[in-house]
LOTIKOL-682630 format. One record per residue: x, y, z of N, C-alpha, C in turn. Coordinates in pm, whole numbers, padded with zeros to 5 digits, always signed. Layout:
% LOTIKOL-682630
XYZXYZXYZ;...
% end
This chain:
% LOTIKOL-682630
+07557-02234-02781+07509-02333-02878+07401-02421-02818;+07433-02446-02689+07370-02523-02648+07190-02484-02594;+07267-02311-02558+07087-02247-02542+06966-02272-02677;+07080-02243-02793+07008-02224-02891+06921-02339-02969;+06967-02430-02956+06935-02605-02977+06811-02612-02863;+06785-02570-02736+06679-02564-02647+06547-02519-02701;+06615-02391-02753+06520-02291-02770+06441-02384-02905;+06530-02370-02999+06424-02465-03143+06345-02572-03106;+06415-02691-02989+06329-02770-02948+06234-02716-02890;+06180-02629-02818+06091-02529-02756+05981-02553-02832;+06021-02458-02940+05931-02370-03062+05907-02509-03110;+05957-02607-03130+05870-02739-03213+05803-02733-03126;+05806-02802-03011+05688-02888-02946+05569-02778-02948;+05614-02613-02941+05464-02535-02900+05382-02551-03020;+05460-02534-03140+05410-02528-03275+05305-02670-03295;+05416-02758-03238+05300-02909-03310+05195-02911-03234;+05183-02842-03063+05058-02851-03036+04971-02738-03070;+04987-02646-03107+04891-02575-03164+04773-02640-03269;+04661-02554-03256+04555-02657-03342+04469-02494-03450;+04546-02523-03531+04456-02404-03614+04325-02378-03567;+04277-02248-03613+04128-02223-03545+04017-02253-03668;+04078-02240-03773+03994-02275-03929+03947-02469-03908;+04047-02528-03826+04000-02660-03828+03913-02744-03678;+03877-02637-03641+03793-02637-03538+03672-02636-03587;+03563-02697-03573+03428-02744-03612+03287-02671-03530;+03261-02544-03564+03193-02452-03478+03106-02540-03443;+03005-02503-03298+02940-02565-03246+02787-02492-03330;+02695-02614-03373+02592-02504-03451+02486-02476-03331;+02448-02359-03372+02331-02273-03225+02203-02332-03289;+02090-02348-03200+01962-02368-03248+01878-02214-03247;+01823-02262-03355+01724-02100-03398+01675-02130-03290;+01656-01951-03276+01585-01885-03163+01410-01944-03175;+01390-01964-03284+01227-01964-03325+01156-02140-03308;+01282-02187-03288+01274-02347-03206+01288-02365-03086;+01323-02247-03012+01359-02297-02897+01242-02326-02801;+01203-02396-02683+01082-02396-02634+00991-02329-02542;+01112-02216-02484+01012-02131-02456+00937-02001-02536;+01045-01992-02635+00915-01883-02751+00835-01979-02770;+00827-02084-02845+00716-02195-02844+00585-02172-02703;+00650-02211-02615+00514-02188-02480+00460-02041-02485;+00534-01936-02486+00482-01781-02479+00398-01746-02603;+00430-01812-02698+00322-01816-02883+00214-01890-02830;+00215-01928-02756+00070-02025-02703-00015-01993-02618;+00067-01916-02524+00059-01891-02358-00019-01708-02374;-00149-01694-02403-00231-01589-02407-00249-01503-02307;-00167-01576-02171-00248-01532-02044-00219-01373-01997;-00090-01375-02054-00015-01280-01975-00097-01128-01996;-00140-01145-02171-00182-01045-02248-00331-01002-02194;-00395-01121-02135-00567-01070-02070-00509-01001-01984;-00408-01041-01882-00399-01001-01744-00389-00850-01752;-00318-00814-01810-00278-00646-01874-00374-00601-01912;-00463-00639-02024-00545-00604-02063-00658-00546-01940;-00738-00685-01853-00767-00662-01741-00705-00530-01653;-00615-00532-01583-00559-00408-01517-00560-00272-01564;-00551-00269-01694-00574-00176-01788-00754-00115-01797;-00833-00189-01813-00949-00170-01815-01021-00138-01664;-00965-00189-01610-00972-00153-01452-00937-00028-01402;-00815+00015-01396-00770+00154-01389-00804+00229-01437;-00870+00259-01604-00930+00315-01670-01061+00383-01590;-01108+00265-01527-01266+00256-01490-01280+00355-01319;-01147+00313-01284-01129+00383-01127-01116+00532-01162;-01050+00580-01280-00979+00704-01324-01117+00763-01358;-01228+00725-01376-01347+00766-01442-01400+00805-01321;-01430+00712-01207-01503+00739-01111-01468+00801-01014;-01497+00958-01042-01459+01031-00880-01519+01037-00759;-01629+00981-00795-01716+00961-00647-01612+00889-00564;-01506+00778-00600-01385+00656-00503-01326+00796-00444;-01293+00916-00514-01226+00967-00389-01277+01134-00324;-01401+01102-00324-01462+01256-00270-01514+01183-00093;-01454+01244-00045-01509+01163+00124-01649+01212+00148;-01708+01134+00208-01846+01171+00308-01921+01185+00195;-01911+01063+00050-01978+01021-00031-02064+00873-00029;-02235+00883+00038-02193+00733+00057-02236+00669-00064;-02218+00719-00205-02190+00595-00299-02073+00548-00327;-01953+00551-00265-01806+00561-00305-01792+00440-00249;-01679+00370-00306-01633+00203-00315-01495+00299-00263;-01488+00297-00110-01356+00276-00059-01249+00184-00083;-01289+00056-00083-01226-00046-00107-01160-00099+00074;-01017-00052+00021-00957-00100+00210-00909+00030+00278;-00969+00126+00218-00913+00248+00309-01042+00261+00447;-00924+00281+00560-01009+00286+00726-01056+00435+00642;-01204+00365+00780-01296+00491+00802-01250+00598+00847;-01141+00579+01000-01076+00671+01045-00989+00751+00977;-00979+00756+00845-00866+00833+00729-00974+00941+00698;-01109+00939+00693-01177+01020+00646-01209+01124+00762;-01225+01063+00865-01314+01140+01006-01205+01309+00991;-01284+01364+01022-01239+01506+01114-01122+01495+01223;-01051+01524+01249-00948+01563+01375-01042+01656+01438;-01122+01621+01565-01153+01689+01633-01095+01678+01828;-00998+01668+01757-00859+01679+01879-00841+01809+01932;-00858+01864+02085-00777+01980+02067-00607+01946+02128;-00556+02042+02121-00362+01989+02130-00343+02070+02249;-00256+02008+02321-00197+02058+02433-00013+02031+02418;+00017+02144+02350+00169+02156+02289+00281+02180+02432;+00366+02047+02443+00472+02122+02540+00606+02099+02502;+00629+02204+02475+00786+02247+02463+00876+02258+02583;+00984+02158+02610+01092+02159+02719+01192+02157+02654;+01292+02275+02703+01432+02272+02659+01497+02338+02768;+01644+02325+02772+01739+02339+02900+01685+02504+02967;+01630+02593+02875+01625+02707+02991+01504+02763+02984;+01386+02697+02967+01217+02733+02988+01151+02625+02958;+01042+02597+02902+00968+02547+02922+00804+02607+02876;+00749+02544+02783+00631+02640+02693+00527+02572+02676;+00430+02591+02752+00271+02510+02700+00183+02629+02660;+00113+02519+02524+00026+02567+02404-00087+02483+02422;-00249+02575+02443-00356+02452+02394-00409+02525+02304;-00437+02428+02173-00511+02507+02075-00640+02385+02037;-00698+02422+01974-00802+02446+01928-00836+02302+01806;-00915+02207+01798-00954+02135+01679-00834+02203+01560;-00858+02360+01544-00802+02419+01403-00691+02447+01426;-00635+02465+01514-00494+02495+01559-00468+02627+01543;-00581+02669+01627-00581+02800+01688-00508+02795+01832;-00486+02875+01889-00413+02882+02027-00534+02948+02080;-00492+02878+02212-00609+02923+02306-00533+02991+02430;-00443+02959+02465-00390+02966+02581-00193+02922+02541;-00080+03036+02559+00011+02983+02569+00103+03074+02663;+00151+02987+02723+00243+03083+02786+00388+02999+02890;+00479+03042+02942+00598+02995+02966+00636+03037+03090;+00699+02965+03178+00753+02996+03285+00782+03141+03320;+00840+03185+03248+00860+03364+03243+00761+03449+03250;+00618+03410+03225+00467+03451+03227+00423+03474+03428;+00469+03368+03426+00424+03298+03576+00529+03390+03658;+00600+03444+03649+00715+03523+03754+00850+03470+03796;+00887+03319+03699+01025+03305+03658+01094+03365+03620;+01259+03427+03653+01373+03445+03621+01427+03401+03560;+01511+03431+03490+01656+03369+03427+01665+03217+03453;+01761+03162+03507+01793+03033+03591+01689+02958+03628;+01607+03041+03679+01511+02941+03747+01391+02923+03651;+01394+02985+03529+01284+02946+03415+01300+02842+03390;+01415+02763+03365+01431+02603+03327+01444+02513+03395;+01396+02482+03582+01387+02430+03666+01266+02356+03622;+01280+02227+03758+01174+02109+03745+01053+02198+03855;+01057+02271+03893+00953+02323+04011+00902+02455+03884;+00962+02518+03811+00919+02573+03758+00789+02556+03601;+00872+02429+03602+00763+02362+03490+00627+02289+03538;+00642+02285+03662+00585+02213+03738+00451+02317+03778;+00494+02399+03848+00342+02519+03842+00312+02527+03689;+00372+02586+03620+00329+02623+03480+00209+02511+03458;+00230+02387+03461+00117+02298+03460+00011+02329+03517;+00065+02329+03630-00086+02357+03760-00198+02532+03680;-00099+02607+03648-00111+02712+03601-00263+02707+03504;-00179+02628+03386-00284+02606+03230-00383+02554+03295;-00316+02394+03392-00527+02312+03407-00605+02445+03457;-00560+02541+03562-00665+02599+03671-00728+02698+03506;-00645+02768+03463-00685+02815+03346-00791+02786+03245;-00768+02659+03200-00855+02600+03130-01015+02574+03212;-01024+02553+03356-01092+02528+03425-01217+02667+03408;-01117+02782+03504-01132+02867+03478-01212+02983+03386;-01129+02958+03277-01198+02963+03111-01329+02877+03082;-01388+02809+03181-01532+02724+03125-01471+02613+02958;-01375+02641+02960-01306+02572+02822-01342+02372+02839;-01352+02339+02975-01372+02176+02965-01446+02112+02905;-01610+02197+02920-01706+02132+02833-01694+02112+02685;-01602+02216+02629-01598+02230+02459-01483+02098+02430;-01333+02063+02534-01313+01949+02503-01353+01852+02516;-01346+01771+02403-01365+01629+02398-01259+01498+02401;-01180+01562+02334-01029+01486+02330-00930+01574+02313;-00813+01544+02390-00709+01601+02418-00583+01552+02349;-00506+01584+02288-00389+01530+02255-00242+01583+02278;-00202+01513+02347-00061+01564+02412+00100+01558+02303;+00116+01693+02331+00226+01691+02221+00355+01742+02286;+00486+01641+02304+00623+01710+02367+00682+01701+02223;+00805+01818+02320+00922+01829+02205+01013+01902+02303;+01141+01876+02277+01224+01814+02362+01281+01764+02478;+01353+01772+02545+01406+01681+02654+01441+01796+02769;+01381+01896+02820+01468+01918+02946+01354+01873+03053;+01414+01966+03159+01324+01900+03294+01209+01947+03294;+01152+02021+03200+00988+02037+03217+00903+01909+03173;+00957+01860+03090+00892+01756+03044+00841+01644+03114;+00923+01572+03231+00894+01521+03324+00827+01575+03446;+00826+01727+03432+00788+01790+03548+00636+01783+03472;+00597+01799+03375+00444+01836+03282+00379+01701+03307;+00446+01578+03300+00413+01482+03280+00330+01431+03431;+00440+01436+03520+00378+01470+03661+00235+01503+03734;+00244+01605+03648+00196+01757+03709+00032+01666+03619;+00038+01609+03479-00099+01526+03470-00161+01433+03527;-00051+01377+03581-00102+01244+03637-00140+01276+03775;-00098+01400+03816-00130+01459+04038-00267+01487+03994;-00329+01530+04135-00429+01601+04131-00447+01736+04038;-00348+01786+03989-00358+01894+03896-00413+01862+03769;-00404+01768+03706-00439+01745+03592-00567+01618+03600;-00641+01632+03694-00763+01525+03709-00868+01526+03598;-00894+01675+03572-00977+01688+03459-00982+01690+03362;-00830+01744+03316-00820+01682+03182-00752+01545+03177;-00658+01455+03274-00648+01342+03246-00712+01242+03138;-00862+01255+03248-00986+01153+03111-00974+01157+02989;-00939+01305+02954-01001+01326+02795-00860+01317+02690;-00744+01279+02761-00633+01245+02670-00680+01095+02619;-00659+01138+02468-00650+00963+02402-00568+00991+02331;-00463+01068+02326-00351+01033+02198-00220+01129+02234;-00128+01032+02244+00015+01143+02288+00148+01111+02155;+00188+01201+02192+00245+01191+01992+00424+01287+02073;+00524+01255+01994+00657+01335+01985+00680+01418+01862;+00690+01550+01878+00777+01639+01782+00893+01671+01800;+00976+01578+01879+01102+01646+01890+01167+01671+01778;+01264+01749+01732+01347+01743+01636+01434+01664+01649;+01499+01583+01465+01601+01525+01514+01698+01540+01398;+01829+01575+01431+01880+01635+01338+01962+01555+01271;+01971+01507+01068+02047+01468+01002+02097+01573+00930;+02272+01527+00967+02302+01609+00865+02323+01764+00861;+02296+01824+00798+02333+01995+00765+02415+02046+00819;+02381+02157+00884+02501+02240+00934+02622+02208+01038;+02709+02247+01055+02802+02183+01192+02771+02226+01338;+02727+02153+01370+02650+02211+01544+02740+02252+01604;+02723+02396+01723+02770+02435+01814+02871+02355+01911;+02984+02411+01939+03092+02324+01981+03065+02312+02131;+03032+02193+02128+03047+02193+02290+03093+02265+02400;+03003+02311+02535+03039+02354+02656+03143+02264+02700;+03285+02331+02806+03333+02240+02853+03406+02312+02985;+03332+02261+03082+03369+02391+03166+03525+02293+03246;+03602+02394+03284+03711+02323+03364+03815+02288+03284;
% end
């Protein structure tokens, strides 16, 4: 009896505070067409030249192909370097080092090969193709070569290209800076990396683990 007398007092008090939703007094919205920034943008012309402008502009670049035919001199580059246009008249001196040889390539402005060849050329073995003494003549090898070949006068610039990491690489590197590489030293102005580097794909070879 006594729960039940609780409970009705309950249900009054929730009831009397309840507030119907019909006697709630909506809040009124202001038209969109008063508000003040459509007002400033109905006024505000600017935006529409600016487009307009860019528009007439691009139009005008899209017309003129002389902007992108090189070694045009009526063409309005604008901010593109001169050096984007020039020739690569680089020749490449490609060296490949990995754990069991070791591979130098010189080619050509066109990337023609002129000269390539690998420790195994020179009268390396097995084992001893991927040694630091072995990468090490191979150097001495190409400069006398190139020498040799009358090939110095036709370079002008040299550009040095590694790709990857075994001991020839430091042995090549060497082998430019000794007396072996005096002559072409000068004419390097640009050294660049192709190593590979791998994201992703396949699941690599499971590790050596000796012992």
């Amino acid at each position: 009896m006594a729960n039940s007398t609780a409970l009705r007092a309950f249900r009054s008090v929730c009831a009397s505070c309840r507030t119907p939703l019909s006697t709630r007094t909506p809040a009124l919205a202001r038209p969109l067409s008063q508000s003040h920034a459509l007002a400033a943008l109905k006024g505000d012309s600017s935006m529409d030249k600016n487009l307009a402008a860019i528009d007439q502009n691009m139009f005008n670049r899209a017309n003129s192909l002389g902007s992108v035919i090189p070694n045009n001199p009526n063409a309005d580059f604008g901010n593109l370097a001169k050096g984007e246009w020039e020739e690569d008249d680089r020749h490449h001196l490609h060296i490949y080092a990995h754990k069991h040889n070791t591979h130098i390539t010189l080619t050509d402005p066109s990337r023609n090969p002129m000269v390539s060849v690998s420790c195994g050329n020179i009268g390396f073995k097995k084992a001893g193709r991927g040694s630091y003494d072995a990468a090490y003549q191979l150097t001495a090898f190409v400069m006398l070569r190139i020498k040799d070949m009358g090939w110095l006068p036709r370079i002008k610039k040299i550009e040095l290209a590694y790709r990857g990491f075994g001991k020839g690489r430091e042995a090549v590197t060497k082998a430019i800076l000794g007396s072996e590489g005096k002559d072409i030293r000068p004419l390097i102005n640009k050294l660049s990396d192709s190593t590979r580097l791998k994201f992703g794909g396949t699941r690599s070879k499971k590790p050596r683990r000796l012992g």
